[in-house]
C-alpha positions in Angstrom: -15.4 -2.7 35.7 -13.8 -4.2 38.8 -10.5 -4.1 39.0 -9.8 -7.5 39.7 -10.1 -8.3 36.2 -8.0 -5.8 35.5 -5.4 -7.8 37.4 -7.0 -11.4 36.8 -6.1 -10.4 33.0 -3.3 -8.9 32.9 -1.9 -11.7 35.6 1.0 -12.9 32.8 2.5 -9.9 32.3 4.9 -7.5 35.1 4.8 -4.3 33.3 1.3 -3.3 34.3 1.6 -0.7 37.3 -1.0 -0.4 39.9 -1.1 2.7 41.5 -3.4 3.4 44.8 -3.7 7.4 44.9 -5.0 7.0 48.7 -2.6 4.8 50.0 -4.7 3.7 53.0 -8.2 3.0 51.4 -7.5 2.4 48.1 -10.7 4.1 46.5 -9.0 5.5 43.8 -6.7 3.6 41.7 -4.3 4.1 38.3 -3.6 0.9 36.0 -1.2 1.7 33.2 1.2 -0.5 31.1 4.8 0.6 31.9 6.0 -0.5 28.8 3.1 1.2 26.6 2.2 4.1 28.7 4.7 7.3 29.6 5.4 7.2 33.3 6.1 10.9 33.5 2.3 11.9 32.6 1.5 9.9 35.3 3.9 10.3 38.1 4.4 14.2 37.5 0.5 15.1 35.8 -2.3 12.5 37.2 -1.1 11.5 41.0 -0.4 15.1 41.5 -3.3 16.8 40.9 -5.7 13.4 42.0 -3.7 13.9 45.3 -5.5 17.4 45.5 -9.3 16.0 46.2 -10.4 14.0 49.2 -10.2 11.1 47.9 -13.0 9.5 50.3 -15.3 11.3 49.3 -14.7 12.0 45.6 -17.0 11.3 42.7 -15.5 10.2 39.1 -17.2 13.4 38.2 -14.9 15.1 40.3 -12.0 13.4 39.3 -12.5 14.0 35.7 -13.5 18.0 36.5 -10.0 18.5 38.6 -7.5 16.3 35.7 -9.5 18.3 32.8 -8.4 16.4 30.0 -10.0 17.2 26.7 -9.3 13.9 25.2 -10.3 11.6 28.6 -13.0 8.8 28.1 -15.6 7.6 29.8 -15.7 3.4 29.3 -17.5 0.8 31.4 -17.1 -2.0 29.2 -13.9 -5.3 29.8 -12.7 -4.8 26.3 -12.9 -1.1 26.0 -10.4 -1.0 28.9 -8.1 -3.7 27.7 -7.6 -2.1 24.6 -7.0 1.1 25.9 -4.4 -0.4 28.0 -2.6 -2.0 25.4 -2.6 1.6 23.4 -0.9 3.2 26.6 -3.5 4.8 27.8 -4.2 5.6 31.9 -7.0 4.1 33.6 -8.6 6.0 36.2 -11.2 3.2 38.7 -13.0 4.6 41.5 -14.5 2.3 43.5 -18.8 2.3 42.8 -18.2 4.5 40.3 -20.3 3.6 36.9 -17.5 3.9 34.8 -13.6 4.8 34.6 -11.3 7.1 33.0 -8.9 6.5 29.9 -6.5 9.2 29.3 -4.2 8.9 26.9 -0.8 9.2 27.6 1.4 6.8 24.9 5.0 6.9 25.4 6.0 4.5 22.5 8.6 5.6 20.4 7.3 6.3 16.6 9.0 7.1 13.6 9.7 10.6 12.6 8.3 11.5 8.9 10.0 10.9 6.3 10.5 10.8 2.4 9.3 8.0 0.9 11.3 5.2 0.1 9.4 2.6 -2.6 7.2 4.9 -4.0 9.9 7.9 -5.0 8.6 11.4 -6.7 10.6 13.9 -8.4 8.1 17.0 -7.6 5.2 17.1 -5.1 5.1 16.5 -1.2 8.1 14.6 0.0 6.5 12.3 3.0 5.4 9.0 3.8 3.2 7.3 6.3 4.6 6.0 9.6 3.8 3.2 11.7 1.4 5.3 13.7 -2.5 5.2 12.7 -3.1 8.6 14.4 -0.2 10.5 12.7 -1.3 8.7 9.4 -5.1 9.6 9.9 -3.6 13.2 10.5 -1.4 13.7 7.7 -4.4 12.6 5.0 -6.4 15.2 7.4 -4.2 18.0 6.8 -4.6 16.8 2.8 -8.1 16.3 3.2 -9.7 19.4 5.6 -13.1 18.3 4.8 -16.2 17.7 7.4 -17.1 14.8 3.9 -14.4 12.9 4.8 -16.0 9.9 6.7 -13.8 7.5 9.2 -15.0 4.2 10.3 -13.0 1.8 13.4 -13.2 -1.7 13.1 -10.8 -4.3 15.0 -9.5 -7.5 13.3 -8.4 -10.5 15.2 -9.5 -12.4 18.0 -6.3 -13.1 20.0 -4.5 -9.8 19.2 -7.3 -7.3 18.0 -5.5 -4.6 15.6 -7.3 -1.2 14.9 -8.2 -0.9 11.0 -9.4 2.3 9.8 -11.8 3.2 7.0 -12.1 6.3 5.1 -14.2 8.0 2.2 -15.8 10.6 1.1 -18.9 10.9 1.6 -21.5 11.5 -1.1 -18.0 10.7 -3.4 -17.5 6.9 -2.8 -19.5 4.5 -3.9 -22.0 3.3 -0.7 -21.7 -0.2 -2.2 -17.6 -0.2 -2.4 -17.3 1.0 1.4 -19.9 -1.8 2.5 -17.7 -4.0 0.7 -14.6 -3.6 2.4 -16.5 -3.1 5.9 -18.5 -6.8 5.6 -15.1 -8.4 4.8 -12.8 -6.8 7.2 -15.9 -7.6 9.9 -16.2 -11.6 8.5 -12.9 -11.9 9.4 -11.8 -14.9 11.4 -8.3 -15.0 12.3 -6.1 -14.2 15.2 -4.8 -11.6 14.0 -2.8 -9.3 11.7 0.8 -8.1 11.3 0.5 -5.6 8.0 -2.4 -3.7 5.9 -0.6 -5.8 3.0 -1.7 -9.3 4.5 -5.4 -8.2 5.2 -5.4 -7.2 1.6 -5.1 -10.8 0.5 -8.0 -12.1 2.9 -10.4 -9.3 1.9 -9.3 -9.5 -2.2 -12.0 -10.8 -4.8 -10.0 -13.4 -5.9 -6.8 -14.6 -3.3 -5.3 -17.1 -6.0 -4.1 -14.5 -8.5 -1.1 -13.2 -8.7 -2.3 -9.8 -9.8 -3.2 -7.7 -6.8 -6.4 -6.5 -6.7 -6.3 -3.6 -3.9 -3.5 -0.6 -4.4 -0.6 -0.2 -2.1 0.9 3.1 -1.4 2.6 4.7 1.5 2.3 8.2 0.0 -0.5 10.7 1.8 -0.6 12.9 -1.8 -1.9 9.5 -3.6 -4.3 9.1 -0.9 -6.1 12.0 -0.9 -6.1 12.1 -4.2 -7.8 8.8 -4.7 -10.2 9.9 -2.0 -11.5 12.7 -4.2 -11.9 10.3 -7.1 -14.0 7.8 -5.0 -11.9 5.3 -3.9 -11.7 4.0 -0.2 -8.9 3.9 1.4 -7.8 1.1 4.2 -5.3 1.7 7.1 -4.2 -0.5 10.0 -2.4 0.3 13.1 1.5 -0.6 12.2 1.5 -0.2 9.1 3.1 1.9 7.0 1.3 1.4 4.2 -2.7 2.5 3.0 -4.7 0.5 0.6 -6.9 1.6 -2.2 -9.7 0.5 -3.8 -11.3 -0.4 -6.0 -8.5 -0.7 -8.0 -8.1 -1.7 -12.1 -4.8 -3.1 -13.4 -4.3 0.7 -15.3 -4.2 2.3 -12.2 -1.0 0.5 -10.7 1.2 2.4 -14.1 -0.1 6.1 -12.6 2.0 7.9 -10.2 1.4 11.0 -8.1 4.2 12.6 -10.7 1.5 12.4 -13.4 -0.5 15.1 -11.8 2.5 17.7 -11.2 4.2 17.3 -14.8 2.2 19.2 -17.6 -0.2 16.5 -19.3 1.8 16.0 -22.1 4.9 15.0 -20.6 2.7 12.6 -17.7 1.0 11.1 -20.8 4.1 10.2 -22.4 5.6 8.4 -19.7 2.3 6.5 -18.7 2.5 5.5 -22.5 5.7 4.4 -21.9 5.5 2.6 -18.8 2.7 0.4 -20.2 4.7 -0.2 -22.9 7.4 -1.2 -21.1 5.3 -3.5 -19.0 4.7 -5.6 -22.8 8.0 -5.3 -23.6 9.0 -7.3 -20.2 6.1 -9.5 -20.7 8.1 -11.0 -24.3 11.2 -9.5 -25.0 12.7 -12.8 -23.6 10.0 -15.4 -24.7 10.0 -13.5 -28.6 13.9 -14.7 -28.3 13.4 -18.0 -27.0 11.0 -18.8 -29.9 12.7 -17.2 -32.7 16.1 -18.8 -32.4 13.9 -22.2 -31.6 11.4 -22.5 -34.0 11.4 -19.6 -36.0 14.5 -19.0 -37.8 13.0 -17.2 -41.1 11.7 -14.6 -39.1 15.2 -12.8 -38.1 16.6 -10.8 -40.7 19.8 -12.3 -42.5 22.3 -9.6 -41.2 20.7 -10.1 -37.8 20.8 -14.0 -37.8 25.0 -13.7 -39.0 25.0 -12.1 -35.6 23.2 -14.1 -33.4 25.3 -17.2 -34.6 28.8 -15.8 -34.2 27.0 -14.7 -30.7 26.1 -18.1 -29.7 28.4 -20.2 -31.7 30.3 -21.4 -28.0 26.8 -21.6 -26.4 26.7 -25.3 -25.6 22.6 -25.1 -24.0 19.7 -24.2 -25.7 17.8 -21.3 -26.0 15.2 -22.3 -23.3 17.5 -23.4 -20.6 20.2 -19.8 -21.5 17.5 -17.7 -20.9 15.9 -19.1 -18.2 19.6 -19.3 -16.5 19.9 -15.4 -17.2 16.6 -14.8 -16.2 17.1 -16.8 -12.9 20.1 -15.0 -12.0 19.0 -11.0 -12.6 15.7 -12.3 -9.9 19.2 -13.5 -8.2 20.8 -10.3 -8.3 17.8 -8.4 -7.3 16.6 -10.4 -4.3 20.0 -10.1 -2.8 20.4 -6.2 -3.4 16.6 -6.1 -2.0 17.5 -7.9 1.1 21.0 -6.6 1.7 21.3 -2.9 3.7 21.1 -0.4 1.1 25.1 0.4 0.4 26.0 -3.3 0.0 22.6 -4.0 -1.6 23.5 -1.0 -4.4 27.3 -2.6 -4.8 25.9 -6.2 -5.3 23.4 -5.0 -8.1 25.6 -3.2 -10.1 28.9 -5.1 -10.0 27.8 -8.2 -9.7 25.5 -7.7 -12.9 28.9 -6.4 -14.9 30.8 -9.1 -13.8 28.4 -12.0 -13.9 27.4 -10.7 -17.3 30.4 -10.8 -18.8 31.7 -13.5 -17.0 28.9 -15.7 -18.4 29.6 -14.6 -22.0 33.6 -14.9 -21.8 32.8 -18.5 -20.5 30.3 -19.5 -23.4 27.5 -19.8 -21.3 25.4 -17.4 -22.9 25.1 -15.0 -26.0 25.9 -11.4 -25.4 22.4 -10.5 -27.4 20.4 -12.1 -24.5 22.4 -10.5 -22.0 21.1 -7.2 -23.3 17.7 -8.6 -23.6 17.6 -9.7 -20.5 18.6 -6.6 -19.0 16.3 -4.6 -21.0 13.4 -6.9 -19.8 13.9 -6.6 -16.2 14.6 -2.4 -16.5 11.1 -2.5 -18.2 9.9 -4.0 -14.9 11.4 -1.8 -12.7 9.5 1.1 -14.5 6.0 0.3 -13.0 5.3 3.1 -9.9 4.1 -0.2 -8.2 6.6 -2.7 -6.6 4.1 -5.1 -6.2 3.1 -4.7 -9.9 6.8 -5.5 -11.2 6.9 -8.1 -9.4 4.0 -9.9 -10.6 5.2 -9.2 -14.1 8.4 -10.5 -13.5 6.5 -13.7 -12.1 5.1 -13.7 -15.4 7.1 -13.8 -17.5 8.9 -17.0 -16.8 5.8 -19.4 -17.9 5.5 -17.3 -20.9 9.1 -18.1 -21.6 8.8 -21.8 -21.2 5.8 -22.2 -23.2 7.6 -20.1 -26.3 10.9 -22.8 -25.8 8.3 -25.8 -25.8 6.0 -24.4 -29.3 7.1 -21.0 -30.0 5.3 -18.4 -31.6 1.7 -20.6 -30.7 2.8 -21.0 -26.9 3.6 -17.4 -26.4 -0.2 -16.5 -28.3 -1.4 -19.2 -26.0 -0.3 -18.4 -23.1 -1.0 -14.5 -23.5 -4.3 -15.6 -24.0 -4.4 -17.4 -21.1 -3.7 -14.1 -19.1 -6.0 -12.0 -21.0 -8.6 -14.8 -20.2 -7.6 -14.5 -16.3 -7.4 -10.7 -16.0 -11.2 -10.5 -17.7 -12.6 -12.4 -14.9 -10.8 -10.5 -12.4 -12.5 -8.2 -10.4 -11.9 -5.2 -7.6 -14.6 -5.0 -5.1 -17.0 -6.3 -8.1 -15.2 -3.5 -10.5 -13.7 -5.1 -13.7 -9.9 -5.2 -13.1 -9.5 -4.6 -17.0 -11.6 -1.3 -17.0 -11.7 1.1 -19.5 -10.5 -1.3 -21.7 -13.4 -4.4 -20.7 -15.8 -3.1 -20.3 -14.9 -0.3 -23.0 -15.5 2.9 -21.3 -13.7 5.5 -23.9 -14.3 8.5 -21.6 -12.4 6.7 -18.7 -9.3 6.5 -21.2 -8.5 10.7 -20.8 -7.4 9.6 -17.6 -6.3 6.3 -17.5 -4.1 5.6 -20.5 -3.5 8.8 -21.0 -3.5 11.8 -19.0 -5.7 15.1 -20.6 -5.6 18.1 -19.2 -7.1 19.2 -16.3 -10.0 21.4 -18.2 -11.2 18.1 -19.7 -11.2 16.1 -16.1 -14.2 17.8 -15.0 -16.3 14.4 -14.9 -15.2 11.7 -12.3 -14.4 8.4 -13.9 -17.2 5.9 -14.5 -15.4 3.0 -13.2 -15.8 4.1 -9.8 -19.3 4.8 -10.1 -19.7 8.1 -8.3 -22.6 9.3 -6.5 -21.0 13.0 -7.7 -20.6 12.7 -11.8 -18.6 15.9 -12.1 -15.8 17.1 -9.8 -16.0 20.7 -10.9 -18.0 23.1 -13.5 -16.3 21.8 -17.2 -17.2 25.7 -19.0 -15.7 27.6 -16.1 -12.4 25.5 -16.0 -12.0 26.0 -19.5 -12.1 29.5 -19.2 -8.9 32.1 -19.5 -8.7 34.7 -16.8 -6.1 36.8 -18.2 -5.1 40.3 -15.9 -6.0 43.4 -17.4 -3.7 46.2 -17.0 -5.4 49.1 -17.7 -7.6 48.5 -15.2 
């Protein structure tokens, strides 16, 4: 590559350094980004030890021999050098040479591991992915020491071309999934991207719903562990976050805790957690409709209550409850984008004192207060952010269509949803698997949570190329320690 197109493309910028090792010819030549690459592996590493050949006379061969970099490149092509420019790597030209050097020598400043911060654990490894592709592709490395684990590069954008990485396991995942996700990613006609989570919404199967159809995490335990099971996971350079897929609507109430609690206790709370995902879904719309249309449903002692509740409550039960409703999203956008002290101080005082505020003042019942509150805890119980969030979405339709015909809007509008999440589908997988299409043998560890003698066969929905992840008679077997041995 000449390097006046080095120059000719990198014209609108000043950080790009260009370095002539032999001053009076100018044979041999550095480009680097000052901003991307670290000036001391050049100044203090590179020019030294180049300043050791004769320079008139030396091949790229040469050059390469005397710097003895393991990880050096050998590119010819425009673009291969561009982008290994922008990474903050070091090009190496010599003039008639067939190709150049890129040694890699970043120096920007990345983010230092640490615990994660949406998707909390009480046992299990405490880190998260960084910014960084390399250190993320490392940690899931150190998780996943296999030669099976397969790695594909792609680039997204035209404009500003990002790095996107692919991973499976080979002989695990499904051929058909991974060629999937690599024609979409590769049909991809934008300028580029900032975050995995937006390319998530231009590769999903359906980009209108507000279910998501590919699984966020930032935790590296969660990965490899979805790896094993056949999933294929999707990273990006900047991002912090991996996704997963194919991914059913089950899959976003599991958490990595599941797997390090005994399988009693992880069934329990994925039990609970679905159930608190119905619960959010109409503990507010069952209300709505009940003191609306449906007064002979509420027990007599209960009813007394509820009208010495809301005998100052001048609005309706549709317009109370949407008002409550509107303020905890209130509440909890503020503490979200707030920095974390103030965030925590706004959430919980300012839901006491609006609270009661609001029932001293007659603008609401103190029965709906604690139905509303119990409504949104239920949605903060999903492992998933982006889960509670889209149940929380939710909700609010279901509540007006229980204000405008009760009982028959809530039935209709659940079936509405059931209707939408049947057609939905993950990378062609049904997003309501196990339980459409019924696969009973999938529920031992979707649902529920059996133990680990009785996970010997991989679940159907991902469609395996390896049925069985380990021999069921020999995990079922006791190997107790004899002593008299």
């Amino acid at each position: 590559m000449a390097s006046d197109v080095i120059r000719d493309w990198f014209s609108h910028t000043a950080d790009l350094i260009v370095e002539h090792v032999d001053e009076q010819e100018g044979r041999v030549r550095i480009y680097f980004l000052s901003s991307m690459a670290d000036n001391k592996v050049v100044y203090t590493k590179v020019l030294p030890e180049l300043r050791q050949l004769d320079l008139q006379n030396a091949t790229i061969s040469e050059v390469e021999n005397r710097l003895g970099v393991p990880a050096s490149q050998r590119i010819s092509r425009q673009e291969q050098v561009i982008n290994q420019l922008l990474k903050g790597a070091i090009y190496i030209h010599v003039s008639g040479a067939p190709y150049g050097l890129a040694i890699p020598a970043s120096g920007v400043a990345t983010r230092n591991l640490q615990r994660p911060e949406i998707e909390t654990n009480v046992l299990g490894p405490q880190v998260a992915f960084v910014e960084d592709l390399d250190m993320n592709l490392s940690i899931i490395r150190k998780y996943l020491a296999s030669p099976q684990l397969f790695h594909e590069q792609l680039w997204v954008g035209k404009s500003v071309p990002q790095e996107v990485a692919i991973l499976y396991m080979e002989g695990t995942a499904n051929p058909e999934h991974v060629q999937t996700i690599r024609q979409r990613i590769q049909d991809l006609e934008v300028d580029g991207l900032v975050e995995v989570n937006i390319l998530a919404q231009y590769i999903a199967d359906n980009e209108i719903t507000v279910f998501p159809t590919l699984l966020q995490t930032e935790r590296p335990d969660r990965v490899s562990s979805a790896l094993r099971k056949g999933q294929v996971a999707i990273l990006m350079q900047g991002s912090p976050f991996v996704l997963l897929g194919p991914t059913a609507l089950i899959h976003f109430f599991e958490s990595p805790d599941d797997y390090y609690f005994r399988w009693s206790i992880a069934t329990f709370n994925r039990v609970l957690r679905v159930s608190a995902m119905i619960a959010s879904l109409l503990f507010t719309p069952l209300y709505v409709a009940a003191l609306t249309f449906h007064y002979e449903m509420i027990p007599a002692d209960l009813l007394l209550s509820l009208a010495q509740s809301r005998a100052r409550v001048p609005f309706p039960p549709l317009f109370e409850a949407l008002m409550m409703e509107i303020i905890i999203e209130l509440l909890r956008e503020a503490g979200a984008r707030l920095p974390t002290k103030v965030g925590q101080t706004i959430g919980i005082v300012g839901g006491i004192v609006i609270g009661q505020a609001s029932v001293q003042a007659g603008f609401t019942s103190n029965i709906l207060i604690i139905i509303v509150a119990l409504g949104a805890l239920s949605s903060f119980i999903a492992p998933s952010y982006v889960i509670g969030s889209t149940i929380r979405v939710i909700r609010f339709p279901i509540i007006l269509m229980a204000g405008l015909l009760g009982l028959i809007g809530i039935m209709m509008a659940v079936s509405f949803l059931i209707s939408h999440l049947l057609r939905l589908t993950s990378l062609g997988r049904p997003y309501l698997s196990p339980l459409y299409p019924v696969r009973l043998i999938d529920w031992k560890n979707s649902f529920i949570r059996a133990p680990f003698a009785f996970l010997a066969k991989r679940l159907e929905f991902f469609q395996n190329g390896k049925p069985y992840r380990y021999n069921k008679q020999r995990a079922r077997q006791i190997h107790n320690f004899d002593e008299d041995e």
